[in-house]
C-alpha positions, 0 to 999 in steps of 0.5 A, a space after each residue: 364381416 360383410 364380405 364373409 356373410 356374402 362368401 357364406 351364401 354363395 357357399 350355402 348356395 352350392 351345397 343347397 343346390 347339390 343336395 337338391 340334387 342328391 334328393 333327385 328320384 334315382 333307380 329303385 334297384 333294391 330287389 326287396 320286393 315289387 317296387 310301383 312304376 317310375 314314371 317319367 318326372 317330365 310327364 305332363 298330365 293329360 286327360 283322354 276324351 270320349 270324343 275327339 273334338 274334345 282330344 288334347 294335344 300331344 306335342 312332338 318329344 313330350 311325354 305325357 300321364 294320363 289313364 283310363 277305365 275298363 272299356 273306356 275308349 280315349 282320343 288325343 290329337 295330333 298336329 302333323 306336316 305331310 313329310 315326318 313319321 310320328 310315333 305315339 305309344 302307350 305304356 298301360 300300367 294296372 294297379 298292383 294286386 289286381 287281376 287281370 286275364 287272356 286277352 285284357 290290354 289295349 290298342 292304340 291307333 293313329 287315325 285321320 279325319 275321316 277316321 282312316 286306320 293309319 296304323 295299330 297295336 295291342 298290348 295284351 297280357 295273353 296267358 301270362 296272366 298278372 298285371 305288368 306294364 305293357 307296351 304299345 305304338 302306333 305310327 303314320 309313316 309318310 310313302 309314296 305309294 299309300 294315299 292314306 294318312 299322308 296329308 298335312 293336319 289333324 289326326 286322332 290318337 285313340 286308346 281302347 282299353 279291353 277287360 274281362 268282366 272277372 278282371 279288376 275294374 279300376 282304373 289304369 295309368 297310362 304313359 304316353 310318348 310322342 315322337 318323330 322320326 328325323 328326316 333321311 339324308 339327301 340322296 339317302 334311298 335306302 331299300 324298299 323291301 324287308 330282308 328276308 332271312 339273317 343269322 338265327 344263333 348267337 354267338 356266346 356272350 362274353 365270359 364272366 357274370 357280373 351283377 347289375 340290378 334292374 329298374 323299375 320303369 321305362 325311365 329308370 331303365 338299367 343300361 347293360 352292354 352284351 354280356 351275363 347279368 346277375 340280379 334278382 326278381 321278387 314275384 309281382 316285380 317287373 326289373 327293366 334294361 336297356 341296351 343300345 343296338 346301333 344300325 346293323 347290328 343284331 341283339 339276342 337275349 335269354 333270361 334264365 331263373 335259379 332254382 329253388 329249394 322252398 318248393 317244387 310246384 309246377 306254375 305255368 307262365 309266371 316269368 314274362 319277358 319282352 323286348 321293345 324298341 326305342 319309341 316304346 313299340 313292342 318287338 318280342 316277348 316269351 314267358 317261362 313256366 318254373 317248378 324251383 329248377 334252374 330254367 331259362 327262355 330266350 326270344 326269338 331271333 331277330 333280324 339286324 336294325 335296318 331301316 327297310 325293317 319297317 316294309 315287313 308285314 311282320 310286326 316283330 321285323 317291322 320294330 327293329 326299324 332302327 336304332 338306339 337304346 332297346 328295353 328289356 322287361 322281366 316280370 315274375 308273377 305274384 302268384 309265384 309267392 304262394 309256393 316259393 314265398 316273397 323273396 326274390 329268385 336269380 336272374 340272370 340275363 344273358 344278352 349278344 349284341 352282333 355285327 359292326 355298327 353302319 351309319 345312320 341313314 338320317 340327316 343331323 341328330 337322330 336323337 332317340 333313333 341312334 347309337 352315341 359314344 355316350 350311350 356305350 359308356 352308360 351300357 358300361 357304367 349301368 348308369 340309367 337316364 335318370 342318373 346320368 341326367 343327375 350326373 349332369 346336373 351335378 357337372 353343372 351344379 360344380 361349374 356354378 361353385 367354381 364359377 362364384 369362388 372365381 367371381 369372388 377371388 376376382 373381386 378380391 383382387 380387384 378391391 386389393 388393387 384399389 386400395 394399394 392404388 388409394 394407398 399410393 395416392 395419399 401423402 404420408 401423414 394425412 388423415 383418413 388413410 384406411 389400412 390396407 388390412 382393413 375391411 372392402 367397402 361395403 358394397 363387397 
């Protein structure tokens, strides 16, 4: 009986752990009507100061939620060395329902001691008009011919939020990311000067449209390869994609709406589209005006992934300055349902990534900032982060099953041997022979 309570609980264990697993957040993939942001589960909570002698810190690779009122000016602190490139971006998610209007967003900035402006962006929702999540970064790249920002020490991490005074007022949630770039490999001088012209046409996706339904964050992003995307998008929901683009290689996008037979009401920039690199920094976006016909927008064409990207003044050449998994957002306007109702409306997503991929100009893992097998089997597959993370789990919830029913058939084993050995070693006849069908010791 012992030994059967114990065999038992390793049992309950496992299936405890699995559904421990199951219960895991996944992709909230019902196109059923606007669904809130996903928001990374490993977010730490971290609270912007007015002041800078009162900033938290950001750690390197971490991931953080915070927030931040209408006007209010947040600072955040950095600790860096005089030789890594640090990334800190911002993704500004207002309230569903509320308003907001031309030129509302944010601007994040790295900033020394002296408050010197390492580098700065804006995220604003400009004529499409609705609230979305929208992203920004700010970097302190180290270079031999700039002589600021490039010591060792403290440094700022200032967000400032801008709203009109006819926009809502509450507050907005904001996610943070810290990264840094890996260093390049010895001997590694890669150009200094941007390029200057590349292919503007993309070849035709490959034949055949398949359906892959989007996220609902950065976090959950849906993994797509090149190719034609079904799915659908209900007014006031934002549908995220990933795609991974390696170094050298180019990637072109258009998303497209169906038609509609509900109205045929003119609404100007109620599809917004963007793309955005690996660190969360913005590279392109374009809007689409709808009228219940087909219609469709592309984003402009973009140079290849390269690493002298970054020396362009131009700051969608300077974002594909490398590689690895590339976001896609589509949002459609709420204010889309007053005249085609709530249901959601085709989308499609035609997406090219060209050219062979060429090697990484980085020492060892370049973790974020690359292209691995792997990743080209989730773009395959459509499995988000968040899932495979859950797959992996799932490997390592199986090995532990395995691991406790080899723990107890060796020691099954074990105790079957001793007891033949017991067995063996009492003359025929004498008292206190256990049967070798008997129970183990009570120890098993």
């Amino acid at each position: 009986m012992n030994r059967q309570r114990n065999k038992g609980r390793v049992t309950l264990a496992s299936l405890a752990a699995m559904c421990a697993v199951a219960a895991l957040p996944g992709q909230a993939h019902a196109a059923d009507g606007p669904a809130a942001y996903t928001f990374d589960p490993a977010a730490a909570s971290v609270q912007g100061a007015e002041t800078n002698a009162e900033a938290q810190e950001l750690k390197p690779g971490s991931v953080y939620k915070s927030s931040i009122e209408a006007s209010q000016k947040l600072y955040y602190r950095l600790e860096l060395d005089d030789s890594t490139d640090a990334y800190v971006s911002a993704v500004v998610v207002p309230k569903g329902g509320g308003k907001v209007a031309y030129g509302d967003g944010i601007t994040i900035s790295i900033r020394d001691l002296d408050d010197n402006r390492c580098s700065s962006e804006d995220a604003a929702f400009e004529s499409a008009e609705f609230p979305r999540p929208i992203a920004a970064y700010a970097h302190r790249t180290v270079r031999k011919d700039s002589t600021i920002c490039q010591a060792g020490g403290t440094y700022n991490v200032l967000v400032e939020r801008e709203s009109k005074a006819t926009s809502s007022p509450g507050a907005w949630d904001l996610e943070l990311r810290f990264e840094t770039e890996p260093a390049l490999k010895d001997g590694e001088t890669p150009p200094t000067e941007a390029p200057e012209d590349w292919p503007s046409s993309s070849p035709a996706p490959a034949a055949g449209k398949q359906k892959r339904a989007g996220g609902s964050s950065y976090y959950d992003a849906t993994s797509i390869e090149a190719g034609e995307w079904v799915d659908a998008v209900a007014p006031g929901q934002t549908r995220f994609y990933r795609v991974p683009v390696d170094w050298g290689q180019q990637i072109f996008a258009t998303a497209a709406l169906s038609n509609s037979g509900t109205s045929t009401e003119f609404l100007g920039n109620v599809l917004a589209v963007a793309l955005d690199n690996p660190a969360r920094g913005h590279v392109e976006d374009a809007t689409l005006s709808y009228a219940g016909a087909p219609t469709s927008v592309a984003l402009d064409p973009l140079p290849p992934v390269a690493y002298e990207n970054r020396y362009d003044v131009a700051s969608d050449v300077s974002a594909m300055r490398f590689a690895g998994w590339y976001y896609l957002s589509v949002t459609l306007s709420p204010k889309v349902a007053e005249h085609y109702g709530k249901d959601p409306i085709g989308l499609t997503l035609k997406v090219n990534v060209v050219n062979d991929s060429k090697p990484s100009p980085y020492q060892g893992d370049a973790g974020i900032f690359g292209v691995t097998d792997d990743d080209r089997d989730m773009a395959k597959s459509g499995q988000s982060a968040s899932e495979a993370g859950q797959s992996d789990t799932m490997k390592m919830v199986a090995a532990a099953g395995i691991g406790s029913g080899s723990v107890l058939v060796l020691g099954l084993g074990a105790w079957t041997l001793l007891a033949r050995r017991r067995a063996a070693a009492v003359p025929p006849g004498a008292g206190g022979h256990q049967p070798l069908g008997g129970p183990p010791p009570q120890a098993w």
